[in-house]
Gaussian input, Z-matrix of N, CA and C with variables (Angstrom, degrees):
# hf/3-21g

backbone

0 1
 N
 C     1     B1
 C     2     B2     1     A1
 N     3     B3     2     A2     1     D1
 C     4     B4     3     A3     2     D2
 C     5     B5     4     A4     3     D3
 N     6     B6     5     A5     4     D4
 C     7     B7     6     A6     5     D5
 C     8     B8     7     A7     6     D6
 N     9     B9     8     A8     7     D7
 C    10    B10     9     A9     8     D8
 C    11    B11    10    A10     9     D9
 N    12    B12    11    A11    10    D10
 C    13    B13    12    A12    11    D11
 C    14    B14    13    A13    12    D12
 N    15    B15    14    A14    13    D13
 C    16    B16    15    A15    14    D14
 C    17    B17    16    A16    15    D15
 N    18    B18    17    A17    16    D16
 C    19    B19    18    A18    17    D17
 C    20    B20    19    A19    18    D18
 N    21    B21    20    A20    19    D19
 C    22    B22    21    A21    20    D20
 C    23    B23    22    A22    21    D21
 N    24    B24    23    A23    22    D22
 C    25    B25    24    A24    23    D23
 C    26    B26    25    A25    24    D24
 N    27    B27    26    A26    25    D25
 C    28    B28    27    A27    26    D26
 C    29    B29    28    A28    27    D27
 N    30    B30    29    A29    28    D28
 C    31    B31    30    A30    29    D29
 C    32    B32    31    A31    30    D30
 N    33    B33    32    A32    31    D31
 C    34    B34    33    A33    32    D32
 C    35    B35    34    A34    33    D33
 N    36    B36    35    A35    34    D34
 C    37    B37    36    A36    35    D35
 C    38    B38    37    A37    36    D36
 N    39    B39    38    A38    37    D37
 C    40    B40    39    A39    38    D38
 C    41    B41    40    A40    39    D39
 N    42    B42    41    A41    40    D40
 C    43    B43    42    A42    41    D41
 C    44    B44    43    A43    42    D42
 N    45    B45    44    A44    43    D43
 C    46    B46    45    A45    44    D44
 C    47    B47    46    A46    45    D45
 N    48    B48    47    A47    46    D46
 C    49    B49    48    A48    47    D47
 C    50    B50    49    A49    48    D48
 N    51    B51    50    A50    49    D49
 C    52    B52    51    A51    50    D50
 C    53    B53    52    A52    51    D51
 N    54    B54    53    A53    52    D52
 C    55    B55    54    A54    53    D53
 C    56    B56    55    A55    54    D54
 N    57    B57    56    A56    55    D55
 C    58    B58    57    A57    56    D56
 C    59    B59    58    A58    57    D57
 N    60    B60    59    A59    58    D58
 C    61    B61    60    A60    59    D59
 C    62    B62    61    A61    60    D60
 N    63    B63    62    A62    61    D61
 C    64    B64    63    A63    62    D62
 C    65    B65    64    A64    63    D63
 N    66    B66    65    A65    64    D64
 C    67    B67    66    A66    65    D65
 C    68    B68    67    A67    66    D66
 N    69    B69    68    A68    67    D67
 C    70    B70    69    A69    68    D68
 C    71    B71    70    A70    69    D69
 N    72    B72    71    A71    70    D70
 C    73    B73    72    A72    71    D71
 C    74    B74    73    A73    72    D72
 N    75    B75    74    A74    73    D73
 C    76    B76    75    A75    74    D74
 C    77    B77    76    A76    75    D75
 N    78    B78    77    A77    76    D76
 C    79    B79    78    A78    77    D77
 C    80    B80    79    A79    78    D78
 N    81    B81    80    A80    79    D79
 C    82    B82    81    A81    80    D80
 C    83    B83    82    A82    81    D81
 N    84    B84    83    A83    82    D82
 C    85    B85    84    A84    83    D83
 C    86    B86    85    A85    84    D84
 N    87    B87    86    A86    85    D85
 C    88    B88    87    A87    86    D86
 C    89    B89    88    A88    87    D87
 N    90    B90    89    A89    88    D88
 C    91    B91    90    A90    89    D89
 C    92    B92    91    A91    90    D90
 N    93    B93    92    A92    91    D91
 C    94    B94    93    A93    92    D92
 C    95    B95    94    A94    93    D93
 N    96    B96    95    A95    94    D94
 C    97    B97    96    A96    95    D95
 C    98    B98    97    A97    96    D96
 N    99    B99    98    A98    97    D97
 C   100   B100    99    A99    98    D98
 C   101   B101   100   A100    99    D99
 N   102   B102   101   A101   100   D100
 C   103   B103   102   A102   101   D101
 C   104   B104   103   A103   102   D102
 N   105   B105   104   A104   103   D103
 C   106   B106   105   A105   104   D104
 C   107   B107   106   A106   105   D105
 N   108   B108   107   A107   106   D106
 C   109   B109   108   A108   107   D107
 C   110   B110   109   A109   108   D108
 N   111   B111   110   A110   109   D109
 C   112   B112   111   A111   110   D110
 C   113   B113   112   A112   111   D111
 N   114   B114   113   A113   112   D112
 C   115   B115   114   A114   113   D113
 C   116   B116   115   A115   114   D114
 N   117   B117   116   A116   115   D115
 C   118   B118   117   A117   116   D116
 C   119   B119   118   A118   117   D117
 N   120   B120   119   A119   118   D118
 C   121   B121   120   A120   119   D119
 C   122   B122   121   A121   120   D120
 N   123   B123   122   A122   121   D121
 C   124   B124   123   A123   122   D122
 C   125   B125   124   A124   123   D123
 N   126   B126   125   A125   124   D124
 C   127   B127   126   A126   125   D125
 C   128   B128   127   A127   126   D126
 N   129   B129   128   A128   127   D127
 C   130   B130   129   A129   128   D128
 C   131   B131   130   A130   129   D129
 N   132   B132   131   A131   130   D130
 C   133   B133   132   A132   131   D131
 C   134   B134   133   A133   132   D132
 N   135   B135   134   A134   133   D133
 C   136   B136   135   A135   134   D134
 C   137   B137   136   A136   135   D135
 N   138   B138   137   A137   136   D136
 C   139   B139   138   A138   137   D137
 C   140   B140   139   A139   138   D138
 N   141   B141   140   A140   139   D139
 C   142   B142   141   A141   140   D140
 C   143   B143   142   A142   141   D141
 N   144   B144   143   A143   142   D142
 C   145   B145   144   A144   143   D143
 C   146   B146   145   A145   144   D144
 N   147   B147   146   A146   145   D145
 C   148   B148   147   A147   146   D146
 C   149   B149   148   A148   147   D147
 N   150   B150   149   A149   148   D148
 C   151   B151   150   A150   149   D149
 C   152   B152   151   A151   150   D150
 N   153   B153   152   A152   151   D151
 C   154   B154   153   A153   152   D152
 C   155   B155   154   A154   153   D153
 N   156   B156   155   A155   154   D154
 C   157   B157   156   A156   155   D155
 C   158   B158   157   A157   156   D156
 N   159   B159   158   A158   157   D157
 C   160   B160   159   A159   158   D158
 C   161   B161   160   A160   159   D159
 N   162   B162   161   A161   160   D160
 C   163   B163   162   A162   161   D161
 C   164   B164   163   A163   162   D162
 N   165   B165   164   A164   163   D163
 C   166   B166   165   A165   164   D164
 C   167   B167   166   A166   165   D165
 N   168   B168   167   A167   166   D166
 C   169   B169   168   A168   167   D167
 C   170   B170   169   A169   168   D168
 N   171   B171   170   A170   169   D169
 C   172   B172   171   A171   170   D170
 C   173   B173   172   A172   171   D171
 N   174   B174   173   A173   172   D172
 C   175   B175   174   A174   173   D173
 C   176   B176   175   A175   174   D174
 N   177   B177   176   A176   175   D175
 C   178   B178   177   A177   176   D176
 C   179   B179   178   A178   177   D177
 N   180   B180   179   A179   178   D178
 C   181   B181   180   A180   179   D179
 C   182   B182   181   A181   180   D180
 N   183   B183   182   A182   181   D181
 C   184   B184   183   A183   182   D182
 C   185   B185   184   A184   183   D183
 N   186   B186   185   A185   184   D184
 C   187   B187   186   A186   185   D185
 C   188   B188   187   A187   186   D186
 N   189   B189   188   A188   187   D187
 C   190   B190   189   A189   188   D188
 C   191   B191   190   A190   189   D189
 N   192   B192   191   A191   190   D190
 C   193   B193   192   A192   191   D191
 C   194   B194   193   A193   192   D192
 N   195   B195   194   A194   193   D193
 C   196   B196   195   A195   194   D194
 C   197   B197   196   A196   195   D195
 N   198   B198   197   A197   196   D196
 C   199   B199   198   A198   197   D197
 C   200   B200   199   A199   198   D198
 N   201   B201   200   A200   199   D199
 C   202   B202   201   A201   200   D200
 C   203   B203   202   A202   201   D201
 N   204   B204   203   A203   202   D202
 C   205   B205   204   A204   203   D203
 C   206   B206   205   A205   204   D204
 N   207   B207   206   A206   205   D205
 C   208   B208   207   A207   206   D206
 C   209   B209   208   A208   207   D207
 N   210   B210   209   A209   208   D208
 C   211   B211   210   A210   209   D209
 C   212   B212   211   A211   210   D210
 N   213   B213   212   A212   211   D211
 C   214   B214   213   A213   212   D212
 C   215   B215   214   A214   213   D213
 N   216   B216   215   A215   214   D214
 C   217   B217   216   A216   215   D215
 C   218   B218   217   A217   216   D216
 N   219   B219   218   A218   217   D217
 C   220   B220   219   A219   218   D218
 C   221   B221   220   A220   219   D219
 N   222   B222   221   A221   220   D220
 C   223   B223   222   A222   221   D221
 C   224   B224   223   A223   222   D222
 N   225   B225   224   A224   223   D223
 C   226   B226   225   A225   224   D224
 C   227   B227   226   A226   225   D225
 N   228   B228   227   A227   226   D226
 C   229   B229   228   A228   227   D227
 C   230   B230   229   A229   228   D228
 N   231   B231   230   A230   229   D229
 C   232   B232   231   A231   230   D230
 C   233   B233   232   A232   231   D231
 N   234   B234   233   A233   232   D232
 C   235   B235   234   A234   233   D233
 C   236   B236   235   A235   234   D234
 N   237   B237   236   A236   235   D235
 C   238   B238   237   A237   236   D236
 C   239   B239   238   A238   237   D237
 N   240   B240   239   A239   238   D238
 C   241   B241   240   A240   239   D239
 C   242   B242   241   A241   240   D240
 N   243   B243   242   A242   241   D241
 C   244   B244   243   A243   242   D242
 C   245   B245   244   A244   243   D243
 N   246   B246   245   A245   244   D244
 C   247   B247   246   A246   245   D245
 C   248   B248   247   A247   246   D246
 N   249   B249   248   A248   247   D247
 C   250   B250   249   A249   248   D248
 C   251   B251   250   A250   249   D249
 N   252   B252   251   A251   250   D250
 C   253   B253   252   A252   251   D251
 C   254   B254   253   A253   252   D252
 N   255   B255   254   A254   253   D253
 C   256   B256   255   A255   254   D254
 C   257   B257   256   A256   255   D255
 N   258   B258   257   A257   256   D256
 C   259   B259   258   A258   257   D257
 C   260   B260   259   A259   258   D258
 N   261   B261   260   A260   259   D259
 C   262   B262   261   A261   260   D260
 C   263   B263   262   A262   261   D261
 N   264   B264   263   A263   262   D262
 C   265   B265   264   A264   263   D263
 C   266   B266   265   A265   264   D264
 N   267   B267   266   A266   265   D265
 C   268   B268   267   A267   266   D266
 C   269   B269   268   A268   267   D267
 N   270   B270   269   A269   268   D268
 C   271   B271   270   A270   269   D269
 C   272   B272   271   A271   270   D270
 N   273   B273   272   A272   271   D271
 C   274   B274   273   A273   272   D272
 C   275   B275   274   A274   273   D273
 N   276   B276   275   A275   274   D274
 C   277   B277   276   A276   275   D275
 C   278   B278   277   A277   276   D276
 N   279   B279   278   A278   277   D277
 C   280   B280   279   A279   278   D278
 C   281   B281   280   A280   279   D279
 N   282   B282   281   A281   280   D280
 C   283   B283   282   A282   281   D281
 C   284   B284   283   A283   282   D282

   B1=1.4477
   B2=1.5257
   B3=1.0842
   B4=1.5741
   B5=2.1919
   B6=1.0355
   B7=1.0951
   B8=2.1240
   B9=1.4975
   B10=1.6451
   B11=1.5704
   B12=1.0654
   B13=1.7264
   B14=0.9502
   B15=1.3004
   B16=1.7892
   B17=1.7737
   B18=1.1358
   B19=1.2275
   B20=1.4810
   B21=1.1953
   B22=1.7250
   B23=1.5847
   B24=1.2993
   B25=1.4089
   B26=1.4935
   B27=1.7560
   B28=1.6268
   B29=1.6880
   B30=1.2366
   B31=1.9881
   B32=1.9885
   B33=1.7065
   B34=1.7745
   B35=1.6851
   B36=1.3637
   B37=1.0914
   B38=1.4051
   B39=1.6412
   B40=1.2260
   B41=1.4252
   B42=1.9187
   B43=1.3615
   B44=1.8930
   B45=1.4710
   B46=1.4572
   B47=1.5606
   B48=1.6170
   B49=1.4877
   B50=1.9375
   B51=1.1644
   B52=1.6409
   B53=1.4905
   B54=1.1607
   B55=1.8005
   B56=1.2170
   B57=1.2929
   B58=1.5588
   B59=1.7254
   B60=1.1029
   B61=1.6319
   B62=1.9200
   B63=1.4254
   B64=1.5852
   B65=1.4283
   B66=1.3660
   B67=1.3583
   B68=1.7107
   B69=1.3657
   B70=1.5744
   B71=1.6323
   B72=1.7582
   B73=1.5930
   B74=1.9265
   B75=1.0215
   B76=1.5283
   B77=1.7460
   B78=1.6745
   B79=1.6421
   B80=0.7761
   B81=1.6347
   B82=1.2681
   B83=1.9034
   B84=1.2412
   B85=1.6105
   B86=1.2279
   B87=1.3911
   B88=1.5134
   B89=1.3462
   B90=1.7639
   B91=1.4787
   B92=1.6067
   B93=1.4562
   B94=1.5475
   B95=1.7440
   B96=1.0714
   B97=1.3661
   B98=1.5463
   B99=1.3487
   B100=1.6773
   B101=1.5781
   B102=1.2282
   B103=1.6586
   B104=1.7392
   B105=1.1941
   B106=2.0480
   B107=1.5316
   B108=1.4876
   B109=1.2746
   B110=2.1463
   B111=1.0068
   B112=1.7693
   B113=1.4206
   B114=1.7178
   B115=1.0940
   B116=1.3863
   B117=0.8760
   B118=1.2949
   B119=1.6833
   B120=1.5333
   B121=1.2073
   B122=1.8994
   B123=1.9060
   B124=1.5948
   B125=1.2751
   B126=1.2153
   B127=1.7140
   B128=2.0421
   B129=1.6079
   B130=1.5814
   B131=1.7237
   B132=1.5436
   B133=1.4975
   B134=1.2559
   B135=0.8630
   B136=1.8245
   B137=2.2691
   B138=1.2948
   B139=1.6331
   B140=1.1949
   B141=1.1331
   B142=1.3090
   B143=1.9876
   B144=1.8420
   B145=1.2956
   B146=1.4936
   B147=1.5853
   B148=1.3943
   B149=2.4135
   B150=1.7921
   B151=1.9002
   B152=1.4511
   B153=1.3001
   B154=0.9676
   B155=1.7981
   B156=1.5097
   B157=1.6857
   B158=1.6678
   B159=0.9438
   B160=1.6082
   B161=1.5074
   B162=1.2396
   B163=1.5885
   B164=1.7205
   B165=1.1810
   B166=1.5716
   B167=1.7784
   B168=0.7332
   B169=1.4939
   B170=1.4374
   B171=0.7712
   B172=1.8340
   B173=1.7344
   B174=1.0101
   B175=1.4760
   B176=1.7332
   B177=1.2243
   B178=1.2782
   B179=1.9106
   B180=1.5443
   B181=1.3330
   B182=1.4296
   B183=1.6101
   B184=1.2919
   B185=1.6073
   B186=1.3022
   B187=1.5905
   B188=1.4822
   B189=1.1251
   B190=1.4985
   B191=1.9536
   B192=1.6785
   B193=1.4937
   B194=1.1292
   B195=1.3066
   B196=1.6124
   B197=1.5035
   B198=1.3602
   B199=1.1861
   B200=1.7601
   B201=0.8959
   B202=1.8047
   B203=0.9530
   B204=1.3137
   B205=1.7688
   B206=1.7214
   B207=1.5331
   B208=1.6077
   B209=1.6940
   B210=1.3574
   B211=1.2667
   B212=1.4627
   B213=1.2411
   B214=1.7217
   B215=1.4905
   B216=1.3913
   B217=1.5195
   B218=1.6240
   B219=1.3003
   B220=1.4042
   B221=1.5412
   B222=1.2154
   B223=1.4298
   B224=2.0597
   B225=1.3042
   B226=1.5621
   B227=1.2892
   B228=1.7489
   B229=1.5161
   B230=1.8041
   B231=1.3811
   B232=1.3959
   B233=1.7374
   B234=1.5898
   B235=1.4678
   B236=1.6020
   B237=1.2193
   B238=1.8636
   B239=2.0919
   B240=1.1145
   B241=1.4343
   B242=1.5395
   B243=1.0290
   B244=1.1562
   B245=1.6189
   B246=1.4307
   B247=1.5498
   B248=1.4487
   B249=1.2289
   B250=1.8448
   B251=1.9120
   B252=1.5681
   B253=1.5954
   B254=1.9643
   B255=0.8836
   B256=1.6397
   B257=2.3198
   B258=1.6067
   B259=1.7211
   B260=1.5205
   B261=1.6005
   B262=1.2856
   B263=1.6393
   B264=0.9820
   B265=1.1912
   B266=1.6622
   B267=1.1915
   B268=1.4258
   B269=1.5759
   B270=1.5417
   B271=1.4834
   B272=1.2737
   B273=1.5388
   B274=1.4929
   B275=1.6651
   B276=1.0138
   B277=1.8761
   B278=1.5855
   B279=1.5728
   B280=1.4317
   B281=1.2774
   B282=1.6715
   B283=1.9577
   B284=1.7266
   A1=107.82
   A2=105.37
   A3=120.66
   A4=97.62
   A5=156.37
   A6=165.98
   A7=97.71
   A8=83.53
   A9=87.18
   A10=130.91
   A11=94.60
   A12=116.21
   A13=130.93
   A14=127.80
   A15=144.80
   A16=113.31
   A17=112.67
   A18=112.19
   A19=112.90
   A20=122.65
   A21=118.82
   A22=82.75
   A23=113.34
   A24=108.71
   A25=113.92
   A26=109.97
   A27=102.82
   A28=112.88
   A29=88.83
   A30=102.36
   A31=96.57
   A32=73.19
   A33=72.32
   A34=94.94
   A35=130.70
   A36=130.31
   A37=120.19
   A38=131.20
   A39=135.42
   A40=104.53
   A41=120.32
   A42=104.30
   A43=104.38
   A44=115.13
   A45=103.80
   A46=138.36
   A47=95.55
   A48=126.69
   A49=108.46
   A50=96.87
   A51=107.08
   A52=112.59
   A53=101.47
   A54=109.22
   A55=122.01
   A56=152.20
   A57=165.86
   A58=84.62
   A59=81.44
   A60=140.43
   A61=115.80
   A62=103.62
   A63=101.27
   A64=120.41
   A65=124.44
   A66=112.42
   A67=126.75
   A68=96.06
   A69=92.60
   A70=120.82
   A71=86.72
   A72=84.09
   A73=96.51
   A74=118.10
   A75=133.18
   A76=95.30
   A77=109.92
   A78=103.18
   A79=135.23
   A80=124.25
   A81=107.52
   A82=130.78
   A83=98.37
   A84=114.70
   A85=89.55
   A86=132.39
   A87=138.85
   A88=112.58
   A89=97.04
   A90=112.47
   A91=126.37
   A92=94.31
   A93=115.34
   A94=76.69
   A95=133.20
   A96=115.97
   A97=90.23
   A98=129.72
   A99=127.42
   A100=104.95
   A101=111.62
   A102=97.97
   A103=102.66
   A104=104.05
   A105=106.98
   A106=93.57
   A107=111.69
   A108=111.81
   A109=90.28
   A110=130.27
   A111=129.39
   A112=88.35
   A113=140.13
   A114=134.96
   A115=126.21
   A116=118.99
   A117=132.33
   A118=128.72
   A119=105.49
   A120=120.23
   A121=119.27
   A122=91.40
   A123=92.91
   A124=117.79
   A125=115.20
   A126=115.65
   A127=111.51
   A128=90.90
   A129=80.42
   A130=76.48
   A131=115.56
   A132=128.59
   A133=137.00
   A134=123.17
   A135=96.69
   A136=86.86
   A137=84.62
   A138=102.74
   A139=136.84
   A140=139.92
   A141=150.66
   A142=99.03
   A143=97.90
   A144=106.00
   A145=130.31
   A146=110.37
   A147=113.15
   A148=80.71
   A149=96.85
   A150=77.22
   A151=138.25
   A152=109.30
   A153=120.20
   A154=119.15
   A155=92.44
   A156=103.86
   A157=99.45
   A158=122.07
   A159=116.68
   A160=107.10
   A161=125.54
   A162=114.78
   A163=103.67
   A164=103.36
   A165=115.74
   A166=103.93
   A167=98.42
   A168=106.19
   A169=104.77
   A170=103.21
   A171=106.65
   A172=105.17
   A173=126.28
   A174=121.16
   A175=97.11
   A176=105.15
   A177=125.98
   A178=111.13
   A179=113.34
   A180=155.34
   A181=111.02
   A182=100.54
   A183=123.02
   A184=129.61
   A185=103.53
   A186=104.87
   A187=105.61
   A188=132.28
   A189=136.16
   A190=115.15
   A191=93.43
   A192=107.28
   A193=149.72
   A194=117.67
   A195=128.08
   A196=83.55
   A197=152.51
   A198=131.62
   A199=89.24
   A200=152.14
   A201=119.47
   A202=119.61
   A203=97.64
   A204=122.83
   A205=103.70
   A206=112.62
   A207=105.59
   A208=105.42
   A209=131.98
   A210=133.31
   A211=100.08
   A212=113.29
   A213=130.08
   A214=121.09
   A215=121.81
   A216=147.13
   A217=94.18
   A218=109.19
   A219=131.21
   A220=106.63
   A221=122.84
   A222=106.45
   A223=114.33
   A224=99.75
   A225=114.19
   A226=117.78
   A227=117.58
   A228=92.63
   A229=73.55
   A230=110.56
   A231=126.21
   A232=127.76
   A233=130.24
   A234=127.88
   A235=66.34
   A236=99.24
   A237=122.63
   A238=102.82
   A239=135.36
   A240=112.06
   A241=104.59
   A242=127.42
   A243=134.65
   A244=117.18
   A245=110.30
   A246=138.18
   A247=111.16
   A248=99.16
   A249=114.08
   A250=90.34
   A251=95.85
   A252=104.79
   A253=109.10
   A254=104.28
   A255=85.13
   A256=76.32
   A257=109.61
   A258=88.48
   A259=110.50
   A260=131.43
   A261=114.24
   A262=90.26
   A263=131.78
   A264=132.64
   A265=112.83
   A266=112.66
   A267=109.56
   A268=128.90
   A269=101.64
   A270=101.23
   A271=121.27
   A272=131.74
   A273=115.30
   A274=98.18
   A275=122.95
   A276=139.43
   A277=105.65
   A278=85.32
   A279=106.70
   A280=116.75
   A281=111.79
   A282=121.31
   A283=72.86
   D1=126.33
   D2=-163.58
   D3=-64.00
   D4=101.18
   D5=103.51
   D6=64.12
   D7=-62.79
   D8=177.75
   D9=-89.84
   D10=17.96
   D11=145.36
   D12=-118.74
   D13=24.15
   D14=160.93
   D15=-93.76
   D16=122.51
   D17=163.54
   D18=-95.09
   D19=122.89
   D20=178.96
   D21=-112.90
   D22=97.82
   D23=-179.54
   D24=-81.00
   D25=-6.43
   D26=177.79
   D27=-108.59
   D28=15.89
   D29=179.20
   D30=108.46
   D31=175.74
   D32=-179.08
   D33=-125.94
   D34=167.57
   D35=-178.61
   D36=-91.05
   D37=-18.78
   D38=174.27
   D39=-133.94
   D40=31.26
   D41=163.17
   D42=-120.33
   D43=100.82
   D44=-176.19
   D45=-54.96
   D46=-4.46
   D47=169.27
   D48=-62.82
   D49=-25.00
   D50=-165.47
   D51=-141.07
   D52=51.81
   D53=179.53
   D54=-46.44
   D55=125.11
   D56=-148.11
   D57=-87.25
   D58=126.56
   D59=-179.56
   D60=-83.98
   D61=91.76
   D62=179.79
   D63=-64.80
   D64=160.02
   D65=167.50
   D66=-48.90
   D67=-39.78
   D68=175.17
   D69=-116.83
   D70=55.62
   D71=168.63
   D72=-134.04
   D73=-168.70
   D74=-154.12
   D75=-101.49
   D76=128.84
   D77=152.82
   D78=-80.92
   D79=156.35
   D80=177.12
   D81=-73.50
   D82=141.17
   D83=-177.70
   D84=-28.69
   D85=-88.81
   D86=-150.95
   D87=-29.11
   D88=-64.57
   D89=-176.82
   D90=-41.41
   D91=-37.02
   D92=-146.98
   D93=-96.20
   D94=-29.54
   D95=-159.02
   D96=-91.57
   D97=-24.38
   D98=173.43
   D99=-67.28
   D100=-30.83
   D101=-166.76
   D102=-97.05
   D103=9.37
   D104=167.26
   D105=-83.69
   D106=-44.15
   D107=-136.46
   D108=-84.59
   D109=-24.62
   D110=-165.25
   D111=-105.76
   D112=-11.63
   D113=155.98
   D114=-73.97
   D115=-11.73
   D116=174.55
   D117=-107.47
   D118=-12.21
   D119=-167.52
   D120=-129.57
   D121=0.42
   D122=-178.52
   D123=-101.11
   D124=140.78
   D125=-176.31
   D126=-72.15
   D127=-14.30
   D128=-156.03
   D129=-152.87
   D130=128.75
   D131=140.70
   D132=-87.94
   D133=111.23
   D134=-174.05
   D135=-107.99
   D136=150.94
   D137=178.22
   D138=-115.43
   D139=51.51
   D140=-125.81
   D141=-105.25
   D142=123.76
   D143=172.87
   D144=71.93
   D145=-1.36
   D146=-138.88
   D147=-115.60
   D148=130.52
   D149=159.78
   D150=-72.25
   D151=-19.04
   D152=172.03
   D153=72.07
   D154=46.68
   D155=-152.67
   D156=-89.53
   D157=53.16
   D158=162.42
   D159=90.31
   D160=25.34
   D161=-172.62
   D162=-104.93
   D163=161.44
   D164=-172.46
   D165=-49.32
   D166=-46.31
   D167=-177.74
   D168=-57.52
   D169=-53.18
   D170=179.13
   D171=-31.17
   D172=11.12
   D173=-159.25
   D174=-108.83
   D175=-29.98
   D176=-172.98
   D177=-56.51
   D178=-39.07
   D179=162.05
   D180=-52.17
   D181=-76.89
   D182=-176.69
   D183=-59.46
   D184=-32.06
   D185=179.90
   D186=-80.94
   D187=-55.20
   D188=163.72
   D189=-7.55
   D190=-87.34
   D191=150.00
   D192=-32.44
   D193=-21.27
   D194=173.93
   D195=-110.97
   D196=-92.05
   D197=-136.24
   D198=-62.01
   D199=-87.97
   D200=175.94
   D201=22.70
   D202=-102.01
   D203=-172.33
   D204=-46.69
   D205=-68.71
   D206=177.89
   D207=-50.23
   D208=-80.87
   D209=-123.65
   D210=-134.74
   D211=42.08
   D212=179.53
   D213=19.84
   D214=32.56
   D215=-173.35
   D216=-89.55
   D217=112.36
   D218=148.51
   D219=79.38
   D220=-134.22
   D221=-178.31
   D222=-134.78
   D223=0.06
   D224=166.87
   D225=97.03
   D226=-120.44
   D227=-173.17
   D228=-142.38
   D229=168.14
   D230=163.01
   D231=-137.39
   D232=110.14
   D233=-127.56
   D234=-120.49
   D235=121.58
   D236=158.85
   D237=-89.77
   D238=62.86
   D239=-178.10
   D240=-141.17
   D241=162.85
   D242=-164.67
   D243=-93.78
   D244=-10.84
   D245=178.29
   D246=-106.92
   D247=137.40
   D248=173.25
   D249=-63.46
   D250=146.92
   D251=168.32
   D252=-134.04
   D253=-171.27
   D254=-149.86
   D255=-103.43
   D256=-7.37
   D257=168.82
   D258=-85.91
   D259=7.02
   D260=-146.97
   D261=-63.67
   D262=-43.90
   D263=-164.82
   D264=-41.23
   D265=-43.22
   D266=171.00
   D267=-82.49
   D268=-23.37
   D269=-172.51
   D270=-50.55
   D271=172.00
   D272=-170.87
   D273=-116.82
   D274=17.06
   D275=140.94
   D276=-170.78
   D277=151.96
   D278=169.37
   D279=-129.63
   D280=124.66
   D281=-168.31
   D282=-113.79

C-alpha cells in the first residue's frame, strides 16, 4: 500500500512528517477532514485488530454500520479482533 493512501490519523512512528499524536492533544485538520470524508462515503469497512475504544476515529467504523443497520445503505462494518468492542453489536460480522 502505497504510503500516500494511508491515513495514520494518530501520527506514524517513523514518519517525522506525521508525529504521533497523544491522547490529549488535537488531530490533524487534514487527517481528520479525510476520515469525515471515507466515513461518510464507504459502502463497506472492514476493521482489522483495532479496540475500537471510543476514539474520534472510531467514527470512520461507526458511520458505515449504523447507516446499515439504521437505513440499509451499503454493507456496514466488519471487526476482525480478538476483543469484544463496545460497536460489535452493530457490525454486520464479527471474526
Amino acid at each position: 500500500m502505497p504510503q500516500e493512501h494511508l491515513n495514520e490519523i494518530h501520527g506514524a512512528w517513523f514518519d517525522p512528517s506525521n508525529p504521533t499524536v497523544r491522547m490529549d492533544q488535537e488531530l490533524r485538520k487534514d487527517l481528520w477532514a479525510d476520515v469525515v470524508h471515507w466515513s461518510e462515503n464507504t459502502d463497506l469497512c472492514l476493521c482489522i485488530g483495532t479496540s475500537l475504544c471510543g476514539m474520534e476515529a472510531d467514527t470512520v467504523s461507526h458511520t458505515p454500520a449504523v447507516k446499515f443497520k439504521e437505513r440499509g445503505v451499503g454493507f456496514g462494518s466488519v471487526f476482525f479482533s480478538i476483543q469484544k468492542t463496545g460497536y460489535d453489536s452493530i457490525s454486520s460480522l464479527k471474526v
